[in-house]
HTML snippet that shows the backbone in 3Dmol.js (N, CA, C, O; Angstrom):
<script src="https://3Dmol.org/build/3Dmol-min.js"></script>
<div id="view" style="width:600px;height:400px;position:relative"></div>
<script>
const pdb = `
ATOM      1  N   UNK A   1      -9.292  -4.174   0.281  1.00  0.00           N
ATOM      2  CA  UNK A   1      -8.016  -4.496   0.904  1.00  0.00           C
ATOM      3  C   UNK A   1      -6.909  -3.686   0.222  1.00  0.00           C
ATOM      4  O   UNK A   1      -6.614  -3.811  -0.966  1.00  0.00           O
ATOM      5  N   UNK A   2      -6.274  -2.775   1.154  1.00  0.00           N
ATOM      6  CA  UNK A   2      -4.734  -2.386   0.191  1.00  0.00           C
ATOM      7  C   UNK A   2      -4.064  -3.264   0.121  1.00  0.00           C
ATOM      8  O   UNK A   2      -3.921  -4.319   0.739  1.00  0.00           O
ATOM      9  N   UNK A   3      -3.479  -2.634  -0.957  1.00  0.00           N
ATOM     10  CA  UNK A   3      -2.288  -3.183  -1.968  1.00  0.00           C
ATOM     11  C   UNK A   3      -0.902  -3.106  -0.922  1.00  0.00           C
ATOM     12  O   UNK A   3      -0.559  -2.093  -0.314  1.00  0.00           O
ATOM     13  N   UNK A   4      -0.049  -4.737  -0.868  1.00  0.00           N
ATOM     14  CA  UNK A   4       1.048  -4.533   0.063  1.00  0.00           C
ATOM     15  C   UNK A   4       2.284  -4.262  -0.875  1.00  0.00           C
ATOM     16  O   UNK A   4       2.530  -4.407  -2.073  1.00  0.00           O
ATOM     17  N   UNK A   5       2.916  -3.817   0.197  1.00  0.00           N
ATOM     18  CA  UNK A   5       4.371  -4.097  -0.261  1.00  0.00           C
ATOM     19  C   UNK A   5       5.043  -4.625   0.446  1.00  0.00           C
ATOM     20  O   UNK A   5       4.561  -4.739   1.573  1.00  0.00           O
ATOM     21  N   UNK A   6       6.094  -5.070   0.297  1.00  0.00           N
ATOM     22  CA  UNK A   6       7.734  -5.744   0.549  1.00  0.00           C
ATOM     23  C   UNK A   6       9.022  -4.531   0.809  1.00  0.00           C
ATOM     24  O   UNK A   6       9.644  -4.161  -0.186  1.00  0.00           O
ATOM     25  N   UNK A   7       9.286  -4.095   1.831  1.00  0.00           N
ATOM     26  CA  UNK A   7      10.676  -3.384   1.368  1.00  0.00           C
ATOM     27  C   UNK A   7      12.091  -3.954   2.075  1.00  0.00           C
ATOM     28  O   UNK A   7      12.410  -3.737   3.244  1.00  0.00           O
ATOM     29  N   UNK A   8      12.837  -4.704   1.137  1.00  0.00           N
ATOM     30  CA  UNK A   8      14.067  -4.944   1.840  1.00  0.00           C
ATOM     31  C   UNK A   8      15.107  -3.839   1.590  1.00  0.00           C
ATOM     32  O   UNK A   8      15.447  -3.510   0.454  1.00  0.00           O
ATOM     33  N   UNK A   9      15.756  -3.100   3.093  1.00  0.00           N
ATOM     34  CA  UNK A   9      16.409  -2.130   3.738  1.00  0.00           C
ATOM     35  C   UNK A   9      16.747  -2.621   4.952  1.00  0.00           C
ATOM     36  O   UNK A   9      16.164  -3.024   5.958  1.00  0.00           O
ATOM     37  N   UNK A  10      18.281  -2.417   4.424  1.00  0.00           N
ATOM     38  CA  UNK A  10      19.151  -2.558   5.739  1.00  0.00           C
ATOM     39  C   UNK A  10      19.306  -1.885   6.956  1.00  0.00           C
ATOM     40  O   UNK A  10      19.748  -2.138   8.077  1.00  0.00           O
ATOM     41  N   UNK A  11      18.559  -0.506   6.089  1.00  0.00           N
ATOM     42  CA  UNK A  11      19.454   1.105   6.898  1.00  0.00           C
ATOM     43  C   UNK A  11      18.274   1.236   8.118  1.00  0.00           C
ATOM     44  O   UNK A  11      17.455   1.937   7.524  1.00  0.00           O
ATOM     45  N   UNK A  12      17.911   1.081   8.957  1.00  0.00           N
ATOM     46  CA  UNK A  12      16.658   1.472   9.239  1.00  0.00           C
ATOM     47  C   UNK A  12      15.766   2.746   9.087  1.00  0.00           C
ATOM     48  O   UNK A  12      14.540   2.848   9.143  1.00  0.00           O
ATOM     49  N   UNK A  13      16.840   3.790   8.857  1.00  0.00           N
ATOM     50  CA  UNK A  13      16.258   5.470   8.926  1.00  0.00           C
ATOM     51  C   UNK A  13      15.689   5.007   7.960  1.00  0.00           C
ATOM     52  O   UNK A  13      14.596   4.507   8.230  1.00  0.00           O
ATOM     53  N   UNK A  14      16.065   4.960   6.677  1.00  0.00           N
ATOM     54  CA  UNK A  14      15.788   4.645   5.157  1.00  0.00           C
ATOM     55  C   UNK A  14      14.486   3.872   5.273  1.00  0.00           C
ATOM     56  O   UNK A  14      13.470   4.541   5.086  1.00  0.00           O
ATOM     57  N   UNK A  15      14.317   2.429   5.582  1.00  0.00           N
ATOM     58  CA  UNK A  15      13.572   1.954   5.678  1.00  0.00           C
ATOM     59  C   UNK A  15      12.418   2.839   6.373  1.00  0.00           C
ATOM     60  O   UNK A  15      11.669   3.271   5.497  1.00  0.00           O
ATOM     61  N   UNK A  16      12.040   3.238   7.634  1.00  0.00           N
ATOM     62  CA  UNK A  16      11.279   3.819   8.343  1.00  0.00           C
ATOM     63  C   UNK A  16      10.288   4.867   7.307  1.00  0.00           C
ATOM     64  O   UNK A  16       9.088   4.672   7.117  1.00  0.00           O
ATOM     65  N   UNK A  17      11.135   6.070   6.667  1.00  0.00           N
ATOM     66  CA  UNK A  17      10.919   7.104   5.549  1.00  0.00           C
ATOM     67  C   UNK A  17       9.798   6.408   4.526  1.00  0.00           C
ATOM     68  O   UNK A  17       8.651   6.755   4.243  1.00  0.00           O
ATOM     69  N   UNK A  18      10.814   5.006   3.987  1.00  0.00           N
ATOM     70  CA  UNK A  18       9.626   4.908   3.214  1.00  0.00           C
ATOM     71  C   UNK A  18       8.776   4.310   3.551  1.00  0.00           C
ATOM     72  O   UNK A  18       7.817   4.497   2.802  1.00  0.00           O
ATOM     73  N   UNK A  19       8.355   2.923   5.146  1.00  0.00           N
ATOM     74  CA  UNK A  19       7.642   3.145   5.421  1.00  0.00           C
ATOM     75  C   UNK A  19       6.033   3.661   5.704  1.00  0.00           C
ATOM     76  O   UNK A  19       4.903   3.173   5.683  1.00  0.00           O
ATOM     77  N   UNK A  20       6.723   5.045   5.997  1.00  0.00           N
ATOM     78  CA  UNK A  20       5.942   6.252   6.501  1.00  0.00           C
ATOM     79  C   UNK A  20       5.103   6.235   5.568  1.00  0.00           C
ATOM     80  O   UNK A  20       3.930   5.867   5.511  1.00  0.00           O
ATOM     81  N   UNK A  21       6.189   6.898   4.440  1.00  0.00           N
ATOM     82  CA  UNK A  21       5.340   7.681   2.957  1.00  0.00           C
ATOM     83  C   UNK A  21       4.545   6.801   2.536  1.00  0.00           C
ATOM     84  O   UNK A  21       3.370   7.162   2.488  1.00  0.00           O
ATOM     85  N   UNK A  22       4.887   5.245   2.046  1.00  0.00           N
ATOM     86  CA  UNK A  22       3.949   4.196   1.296  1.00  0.00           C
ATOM     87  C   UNK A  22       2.718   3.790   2.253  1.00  0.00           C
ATOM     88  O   UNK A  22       1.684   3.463   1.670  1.00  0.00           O
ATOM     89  N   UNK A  23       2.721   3.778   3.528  1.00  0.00           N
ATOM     90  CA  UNK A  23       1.574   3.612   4.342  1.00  0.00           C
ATOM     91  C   UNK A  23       0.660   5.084   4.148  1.00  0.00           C
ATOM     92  O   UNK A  23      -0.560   5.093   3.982  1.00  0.00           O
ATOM     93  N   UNK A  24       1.511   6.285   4.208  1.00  0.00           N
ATOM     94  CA  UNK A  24       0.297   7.517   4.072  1.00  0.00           C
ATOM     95  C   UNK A  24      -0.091   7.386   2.670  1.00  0.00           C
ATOM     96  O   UNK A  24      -0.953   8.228   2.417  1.00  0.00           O
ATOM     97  N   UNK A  25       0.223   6.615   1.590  1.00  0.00           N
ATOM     98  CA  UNK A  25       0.169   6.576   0.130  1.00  0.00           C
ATOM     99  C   UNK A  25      -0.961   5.290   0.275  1.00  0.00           C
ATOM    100  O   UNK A  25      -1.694   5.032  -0.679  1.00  0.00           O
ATOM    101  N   UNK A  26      -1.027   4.596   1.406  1.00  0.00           N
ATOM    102  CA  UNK A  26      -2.597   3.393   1.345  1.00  0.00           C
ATOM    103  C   UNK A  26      -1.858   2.542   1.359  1.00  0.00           C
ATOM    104  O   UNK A  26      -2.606   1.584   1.556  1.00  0.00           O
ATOM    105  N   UNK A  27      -0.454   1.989   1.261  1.00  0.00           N
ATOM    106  CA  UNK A  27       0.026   0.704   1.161  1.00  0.00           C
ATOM    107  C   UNK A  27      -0.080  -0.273   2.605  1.00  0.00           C
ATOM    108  O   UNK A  27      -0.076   0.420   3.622  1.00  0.00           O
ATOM    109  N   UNK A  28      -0.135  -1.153   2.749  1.00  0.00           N
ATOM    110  CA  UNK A  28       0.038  -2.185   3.839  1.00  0.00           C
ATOM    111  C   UNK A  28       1.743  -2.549   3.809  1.00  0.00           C
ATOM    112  O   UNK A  28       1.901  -3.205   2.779  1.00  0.00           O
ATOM    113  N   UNK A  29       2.622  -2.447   4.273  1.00  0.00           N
ATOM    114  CA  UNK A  29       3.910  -2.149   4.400  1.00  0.00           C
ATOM    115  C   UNK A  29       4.687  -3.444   5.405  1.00  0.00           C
ATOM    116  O   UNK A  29       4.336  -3.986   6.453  1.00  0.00           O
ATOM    117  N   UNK A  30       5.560  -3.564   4.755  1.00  0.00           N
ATOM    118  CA  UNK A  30       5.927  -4.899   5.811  1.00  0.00           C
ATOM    119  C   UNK A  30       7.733  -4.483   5.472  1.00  0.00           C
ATOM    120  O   UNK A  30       7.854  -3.988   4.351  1.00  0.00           O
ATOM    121  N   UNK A  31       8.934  -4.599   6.170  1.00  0.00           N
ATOM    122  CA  UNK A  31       9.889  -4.573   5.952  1.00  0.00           C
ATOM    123  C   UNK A  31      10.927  -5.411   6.219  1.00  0.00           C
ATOM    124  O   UNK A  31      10.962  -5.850   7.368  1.00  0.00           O
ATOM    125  N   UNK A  32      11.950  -5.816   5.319  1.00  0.00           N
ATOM    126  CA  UNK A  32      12.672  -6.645   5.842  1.00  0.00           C
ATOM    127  C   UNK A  32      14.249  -6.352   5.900  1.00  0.00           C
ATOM    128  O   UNK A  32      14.637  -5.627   4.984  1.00  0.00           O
ATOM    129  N   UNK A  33      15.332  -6.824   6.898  1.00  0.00           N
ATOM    130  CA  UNK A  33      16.566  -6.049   7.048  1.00  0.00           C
ATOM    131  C   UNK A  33      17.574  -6.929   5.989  1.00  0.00           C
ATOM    132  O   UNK A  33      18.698  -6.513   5.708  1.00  0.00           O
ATOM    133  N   UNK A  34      17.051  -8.137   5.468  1.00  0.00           N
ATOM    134  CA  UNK A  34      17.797  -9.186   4.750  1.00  0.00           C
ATOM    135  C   UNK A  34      17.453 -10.155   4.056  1.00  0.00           C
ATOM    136  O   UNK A  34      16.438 -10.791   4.342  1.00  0.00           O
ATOM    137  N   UNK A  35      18.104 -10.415   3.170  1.00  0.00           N
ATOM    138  CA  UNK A  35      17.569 -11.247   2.189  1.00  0.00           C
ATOM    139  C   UNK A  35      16.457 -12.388   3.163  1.00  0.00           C
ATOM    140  O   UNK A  35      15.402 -11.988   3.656  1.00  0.00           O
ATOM    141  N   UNK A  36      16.810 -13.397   3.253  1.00  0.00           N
ATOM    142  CA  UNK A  36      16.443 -14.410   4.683  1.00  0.00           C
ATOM    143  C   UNK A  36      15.137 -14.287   4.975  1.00  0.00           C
ATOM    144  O   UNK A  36      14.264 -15.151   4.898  1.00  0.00           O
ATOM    145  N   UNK A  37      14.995 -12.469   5.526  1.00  0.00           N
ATOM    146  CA  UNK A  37      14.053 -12.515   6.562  1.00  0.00           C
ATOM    147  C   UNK A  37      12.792 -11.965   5.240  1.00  0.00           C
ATOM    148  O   UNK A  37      11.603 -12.281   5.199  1.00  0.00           O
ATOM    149  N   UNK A  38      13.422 -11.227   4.442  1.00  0.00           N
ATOM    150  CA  UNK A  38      12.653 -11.129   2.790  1.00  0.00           C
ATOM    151  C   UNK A  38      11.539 -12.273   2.520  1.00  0.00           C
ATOM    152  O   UNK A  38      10.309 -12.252   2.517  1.00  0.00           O
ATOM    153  N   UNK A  39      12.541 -13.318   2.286  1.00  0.00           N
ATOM    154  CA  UNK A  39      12.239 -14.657   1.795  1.00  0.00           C
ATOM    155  C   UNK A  39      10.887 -15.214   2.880  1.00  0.00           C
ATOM    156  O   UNK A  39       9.871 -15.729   2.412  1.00  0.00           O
ATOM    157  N   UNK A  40      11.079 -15.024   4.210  1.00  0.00           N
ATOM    158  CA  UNK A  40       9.824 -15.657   5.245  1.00  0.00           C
ATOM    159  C   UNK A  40       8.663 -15.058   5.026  1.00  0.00           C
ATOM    160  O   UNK A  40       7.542 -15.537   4.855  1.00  0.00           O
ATOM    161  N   UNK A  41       9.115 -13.740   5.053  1.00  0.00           N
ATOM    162  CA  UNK A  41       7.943 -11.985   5.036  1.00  0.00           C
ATOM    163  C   UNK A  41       7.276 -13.153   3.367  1.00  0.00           C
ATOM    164  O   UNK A  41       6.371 -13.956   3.138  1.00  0.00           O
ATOM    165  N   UNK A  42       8.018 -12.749   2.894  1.00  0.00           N
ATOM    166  CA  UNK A  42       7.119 -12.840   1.062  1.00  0.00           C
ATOM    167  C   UNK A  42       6.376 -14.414   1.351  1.00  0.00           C
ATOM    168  O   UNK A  42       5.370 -14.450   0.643  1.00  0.00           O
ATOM    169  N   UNK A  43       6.488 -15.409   1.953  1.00  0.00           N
ATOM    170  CA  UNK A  43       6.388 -16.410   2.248  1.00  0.00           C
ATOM    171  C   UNK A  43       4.957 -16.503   3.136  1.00  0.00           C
ATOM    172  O   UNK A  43       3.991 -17.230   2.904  1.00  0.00           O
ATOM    173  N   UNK A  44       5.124 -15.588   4.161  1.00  0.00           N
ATOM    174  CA  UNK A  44       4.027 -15.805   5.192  1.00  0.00           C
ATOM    175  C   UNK A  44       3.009 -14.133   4.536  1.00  0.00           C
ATOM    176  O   UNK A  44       2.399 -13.625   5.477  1.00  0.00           O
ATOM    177  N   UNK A  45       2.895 -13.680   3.741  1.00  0.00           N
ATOM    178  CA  UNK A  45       2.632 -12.386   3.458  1.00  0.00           C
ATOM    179  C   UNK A  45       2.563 -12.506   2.151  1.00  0.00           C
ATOM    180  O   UNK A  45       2.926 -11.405   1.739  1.00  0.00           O
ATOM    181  N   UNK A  46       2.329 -13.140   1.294  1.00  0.00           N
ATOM    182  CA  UNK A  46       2.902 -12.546  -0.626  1.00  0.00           C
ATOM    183  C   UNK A  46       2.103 -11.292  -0.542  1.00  0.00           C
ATOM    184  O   UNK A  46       0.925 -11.030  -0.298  1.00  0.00           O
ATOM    185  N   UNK A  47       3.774 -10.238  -0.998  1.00  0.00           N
ATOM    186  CA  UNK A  47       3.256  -8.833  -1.629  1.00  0.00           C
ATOM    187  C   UNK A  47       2.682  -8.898  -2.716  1.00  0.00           C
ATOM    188  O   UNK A  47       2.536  -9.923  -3.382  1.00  0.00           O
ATOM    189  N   UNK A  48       2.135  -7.301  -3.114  1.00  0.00           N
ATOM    190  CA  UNK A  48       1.831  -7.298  -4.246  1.00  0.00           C
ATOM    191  C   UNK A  48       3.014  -6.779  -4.440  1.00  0.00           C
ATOM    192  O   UNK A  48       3.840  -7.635  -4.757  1.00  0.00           O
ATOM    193  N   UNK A  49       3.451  -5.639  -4.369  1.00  0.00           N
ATOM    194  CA  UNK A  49       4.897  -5.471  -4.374  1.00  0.00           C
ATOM    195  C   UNK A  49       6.076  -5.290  -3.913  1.00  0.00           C
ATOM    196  O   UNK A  49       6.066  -4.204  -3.333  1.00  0.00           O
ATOM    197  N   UNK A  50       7.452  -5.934  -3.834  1.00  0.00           N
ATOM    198  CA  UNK A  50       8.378  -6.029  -4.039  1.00  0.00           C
ATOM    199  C   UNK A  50       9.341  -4.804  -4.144  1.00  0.00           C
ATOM    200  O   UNK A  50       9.309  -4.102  -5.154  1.00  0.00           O
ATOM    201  N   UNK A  51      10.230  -4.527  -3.076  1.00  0.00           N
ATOM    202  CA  UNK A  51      10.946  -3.284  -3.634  1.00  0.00           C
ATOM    203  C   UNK A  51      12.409  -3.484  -2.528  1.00  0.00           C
ATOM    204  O   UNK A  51      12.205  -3.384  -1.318  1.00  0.00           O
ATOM    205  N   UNK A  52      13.693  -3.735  -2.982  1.00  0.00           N
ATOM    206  CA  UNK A  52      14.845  -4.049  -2.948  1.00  0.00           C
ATOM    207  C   UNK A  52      15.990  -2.739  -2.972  1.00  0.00           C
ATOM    208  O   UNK A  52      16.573  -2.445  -4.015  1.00  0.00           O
ATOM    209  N   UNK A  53      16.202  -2.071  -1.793  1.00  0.00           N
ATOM    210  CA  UNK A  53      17.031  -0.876  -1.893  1.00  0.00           C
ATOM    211  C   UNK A  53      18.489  -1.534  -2.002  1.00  0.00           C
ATOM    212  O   UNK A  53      19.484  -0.816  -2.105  1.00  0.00           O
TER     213      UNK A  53
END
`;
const viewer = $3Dmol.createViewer("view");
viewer.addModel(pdb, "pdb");
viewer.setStyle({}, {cartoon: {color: "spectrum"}});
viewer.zoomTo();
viewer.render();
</script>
């Protein structure tokens, strides 16, 4: 199973980029636009990691 991450990003371009890169890097990728929706994602999903632009 890959290793997930968490990325909370507001911007969407931003978000999308990394995305991209951490999924071609093997990650399982989940994103969130706000704290809130952070909090459900990590909730219904626990990452392995966590990453807060």
């Amino acid at each position: 199973m890959a290793p997930s991450i968490l990325i909370v990003e507001d911007e969407a371009e931003i978000a999308s980029y990394l995305r991209r890169g951490l999924a071609y890097e093997g990650f399982q990728v989940e994103v969130a636009t706000d704290g809130p929706s952070a909090l459900a994602l990590a909730r219904e999903h626990p990452p392995t990691w966590c990453c807060s632009m």
